[in-house]
C-alpha positions in Angstrom: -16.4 -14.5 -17.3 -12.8 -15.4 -17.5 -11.1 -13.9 -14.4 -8.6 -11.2 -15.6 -5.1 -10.9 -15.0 -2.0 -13.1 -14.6 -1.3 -15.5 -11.5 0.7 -14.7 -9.1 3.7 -16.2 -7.1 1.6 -16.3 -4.4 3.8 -15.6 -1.3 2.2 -14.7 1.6 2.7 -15.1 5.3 1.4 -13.3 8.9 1.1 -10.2 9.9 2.6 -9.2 5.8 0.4 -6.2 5.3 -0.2 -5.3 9.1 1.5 -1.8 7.9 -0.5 -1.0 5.3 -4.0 -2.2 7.2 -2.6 -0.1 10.6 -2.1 2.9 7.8 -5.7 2.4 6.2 -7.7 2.1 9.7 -5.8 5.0 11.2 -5.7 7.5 8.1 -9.2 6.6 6.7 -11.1 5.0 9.6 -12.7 1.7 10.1 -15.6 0.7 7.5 -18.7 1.3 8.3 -21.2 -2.2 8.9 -22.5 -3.2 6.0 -19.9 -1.9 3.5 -17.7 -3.8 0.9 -13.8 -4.4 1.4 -12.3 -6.3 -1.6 -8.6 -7.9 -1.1 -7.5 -8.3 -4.9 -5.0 -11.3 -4.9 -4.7 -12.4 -1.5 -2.2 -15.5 -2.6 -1.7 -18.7 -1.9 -2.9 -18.6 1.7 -6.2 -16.5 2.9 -4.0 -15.1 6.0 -3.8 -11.7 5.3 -7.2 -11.8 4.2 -8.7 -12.8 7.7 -6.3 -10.3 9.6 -7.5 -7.6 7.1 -11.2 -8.6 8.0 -10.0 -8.6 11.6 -8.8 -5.1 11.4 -11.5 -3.4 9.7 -13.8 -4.4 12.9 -17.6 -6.1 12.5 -20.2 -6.3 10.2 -17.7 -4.4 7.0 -18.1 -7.6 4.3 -14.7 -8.7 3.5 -14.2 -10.4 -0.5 -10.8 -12.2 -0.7 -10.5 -12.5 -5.0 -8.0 -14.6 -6.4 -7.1 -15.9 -10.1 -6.0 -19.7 -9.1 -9.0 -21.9 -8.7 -6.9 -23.8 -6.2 -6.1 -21.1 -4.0 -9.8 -20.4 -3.8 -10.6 -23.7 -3.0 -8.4 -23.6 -0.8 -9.5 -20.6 1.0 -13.3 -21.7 1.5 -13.1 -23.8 4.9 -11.9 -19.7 6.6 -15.2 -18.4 5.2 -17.5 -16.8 8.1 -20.5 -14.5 8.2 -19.2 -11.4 6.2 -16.1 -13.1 5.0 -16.1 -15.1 1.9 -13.9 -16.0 -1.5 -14.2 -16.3 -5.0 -12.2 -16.5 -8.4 -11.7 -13.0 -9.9 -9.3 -10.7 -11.4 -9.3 -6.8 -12.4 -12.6 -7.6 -13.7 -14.2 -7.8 -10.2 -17.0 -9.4 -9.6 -18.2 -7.9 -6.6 -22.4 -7.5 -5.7 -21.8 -3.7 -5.3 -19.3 -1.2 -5.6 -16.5 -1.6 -2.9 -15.5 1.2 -0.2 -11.8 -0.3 -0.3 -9.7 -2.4 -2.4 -6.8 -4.0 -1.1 -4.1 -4.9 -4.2 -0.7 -5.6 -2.6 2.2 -7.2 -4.8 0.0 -7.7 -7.7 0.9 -5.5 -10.4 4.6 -6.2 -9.4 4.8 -8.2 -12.5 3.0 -6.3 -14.8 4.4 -3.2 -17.4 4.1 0.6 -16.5 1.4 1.0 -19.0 -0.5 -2.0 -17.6 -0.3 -0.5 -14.1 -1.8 2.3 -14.7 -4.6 1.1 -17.0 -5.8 -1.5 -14.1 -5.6 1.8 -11.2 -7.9 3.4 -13.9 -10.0 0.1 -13.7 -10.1 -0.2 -9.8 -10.9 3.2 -9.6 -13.9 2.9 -11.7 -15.2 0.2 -9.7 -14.9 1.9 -6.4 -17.7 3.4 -4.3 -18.1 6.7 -4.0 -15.7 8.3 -1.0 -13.8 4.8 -1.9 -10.4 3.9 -1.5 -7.8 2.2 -3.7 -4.6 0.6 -1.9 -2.6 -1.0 -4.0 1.2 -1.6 -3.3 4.5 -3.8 -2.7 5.9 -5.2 0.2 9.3 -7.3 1.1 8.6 -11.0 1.5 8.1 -10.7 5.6 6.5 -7.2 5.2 9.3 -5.1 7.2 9.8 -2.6 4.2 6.3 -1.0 2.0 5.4 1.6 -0.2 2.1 2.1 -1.3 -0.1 4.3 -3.0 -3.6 5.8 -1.6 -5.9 6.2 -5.0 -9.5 7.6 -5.0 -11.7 7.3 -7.8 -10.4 10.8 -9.4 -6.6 9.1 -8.9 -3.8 8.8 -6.8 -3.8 11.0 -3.6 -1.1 9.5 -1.5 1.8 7.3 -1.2 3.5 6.0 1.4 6.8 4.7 2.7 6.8 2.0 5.7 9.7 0.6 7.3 11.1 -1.8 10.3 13.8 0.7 11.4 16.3 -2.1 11.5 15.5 -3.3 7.8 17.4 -0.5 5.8 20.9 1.1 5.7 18.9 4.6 3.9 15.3 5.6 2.9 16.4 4.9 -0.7 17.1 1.1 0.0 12.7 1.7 0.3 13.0 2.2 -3.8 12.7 -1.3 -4.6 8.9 -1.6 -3.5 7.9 1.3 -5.3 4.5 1.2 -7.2 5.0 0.2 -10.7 3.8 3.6 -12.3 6.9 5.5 -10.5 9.8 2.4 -9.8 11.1 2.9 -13.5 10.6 6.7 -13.3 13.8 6.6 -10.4 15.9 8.2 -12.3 17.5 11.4 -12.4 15.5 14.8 -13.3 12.5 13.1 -11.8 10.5 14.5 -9.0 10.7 10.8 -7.1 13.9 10.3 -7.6 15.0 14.0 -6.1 13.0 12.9 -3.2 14.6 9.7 -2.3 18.1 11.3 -2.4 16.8 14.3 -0.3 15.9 11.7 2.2 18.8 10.1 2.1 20.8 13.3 2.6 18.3 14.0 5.9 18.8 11.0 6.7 22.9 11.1 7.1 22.8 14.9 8.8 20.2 13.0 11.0 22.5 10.5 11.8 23.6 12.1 15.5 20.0 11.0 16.5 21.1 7.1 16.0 22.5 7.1 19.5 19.2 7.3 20.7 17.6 4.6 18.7 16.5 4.8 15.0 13.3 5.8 15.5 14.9 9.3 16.8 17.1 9.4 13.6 13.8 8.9 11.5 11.8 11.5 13.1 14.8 14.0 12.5 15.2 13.2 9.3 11.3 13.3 7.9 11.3 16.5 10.5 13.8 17.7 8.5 12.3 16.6 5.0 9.2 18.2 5.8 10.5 21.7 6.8 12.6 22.3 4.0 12.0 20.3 0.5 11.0 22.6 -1.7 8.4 20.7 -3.8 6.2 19.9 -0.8 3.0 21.1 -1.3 2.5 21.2 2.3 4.0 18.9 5.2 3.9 15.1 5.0 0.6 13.4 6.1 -0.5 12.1 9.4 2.2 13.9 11.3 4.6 13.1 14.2 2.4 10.2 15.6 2.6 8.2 12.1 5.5 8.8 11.9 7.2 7.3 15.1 5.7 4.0 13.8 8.0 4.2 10.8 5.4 5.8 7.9 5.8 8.6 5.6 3.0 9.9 3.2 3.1 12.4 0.7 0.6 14.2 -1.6 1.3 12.2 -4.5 1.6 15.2 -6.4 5.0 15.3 -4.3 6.6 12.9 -6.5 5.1 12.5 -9.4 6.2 14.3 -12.6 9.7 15.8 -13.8 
């Protein structure tokens, strides 16, 4: 079967996704041995591939799928027991359903429409209790949002940051999943968020004269005490936080 889905740019590099793996592993545990972890897309080099294997600990199968022949081919010599590679696209072609799917900077490229139809697709091909983490990251991974889907939809999504890679929270907009980065506009629940955050964020500013990381924990304190459409407080709490994260029910932003 033809692989499906368009080729990507490919860029990759060390330590790119180490946000979004720290978030997975700490929010939703390590895999259990003998389960199936799918990285949809890895690019032109395996790295982020073996560091996700890496993080998910021992005996979790890790399948790196990628469009480009090439980049397969060129990912065989990392193979190891419980790591392997193959060509495949939204279609994939996995032995059994997977407990997590890793898709990061893949539907970048791709419509609204399309983005959702390929969640409902992953979704559909996930184990039960499985997990869905697609996303987009800058090119050296210091600014991420991505969104947490189980196979009844999106539950989460979450905003990552280097505390020196921003001026505001909304500079974070940008990396947005495709089903909500057009939907930043005004009268639209996302949108109300990122400038409430920006708005903590300035009242917050005091809190910069003892390091950013003070100034973000004010201002998601803040966030989480007061915005009216949280259903309850942000996830993970203080702890998550300090390392730069923030993640909402998804219900938080999405809609009008």
């Amino acid at each position: 079967m033809k692989p499906v889905g368009a080729i990507t740019r490919g860029t990759t590099g060390v330590n790119r996704l180490r946000r979004a793996d720290r978030w997975t592993v700490a929010v939703h545990g390590r895999r259990m041995p003998g389960e199936l972890a799918v990285d949809l897309g890895y690019g032109a080099s395996p790295v982020t591939t073996l560091e996700l294997a890496d993080r998910l600990g021992p005996g979790v199968e890790v399948l790196g799928l990628e469009i480009d022949p090439a980049r397969v081919a060129a990912a065989k010599p990392y193979e190891r027991p419980g790591l392997r590679f193959a060509l495949g696209g939204f279609e994939l072609p996995v032995p059994r359903p997977p407990m997590l799917i890793r898709a990061f900077n893949v539907l970048r490229q791709y419509g609204e429409a399309e983005a959702w139809h390929y969640w409902e697709v992953l979704r559909g091909k996930l184990a039960p209790g499985g997990l869905l983490v697609e996303g987009t990251c800058s090119e050296v991974g210091h600014r991420a949002v991505w969104a947490g889907l189980t196979a009844e939809g999106p539950r989460t999504l979450t905003f990552a940051a280097r505390f020196d890679a921003f001026d505001k929270p909304s500079d974070l907009a940008d990396r947005l999943p495709k089903t909500l980065i057009h939907r930043n506009v005004p009268g639209e629940r996302v949108h109300a968020f990122l400038r409430d955050w920006d708005r903590a964020w300035a009242v917050a500013a005091p809190y910069e004269s003892h390091g950013r990381r003070q100034r973000w924990l004010e201002a998601v304190r803040t966030l989480s005490g007061h915005w009216p459409i949280f259903t309850h407080p942000p996830l993970g709490g203080r702890a998550r936080w300090r390392l730069g994260e923030l993640t909402l029910p998804w219900s938080a932003v999405d809609g009008e």
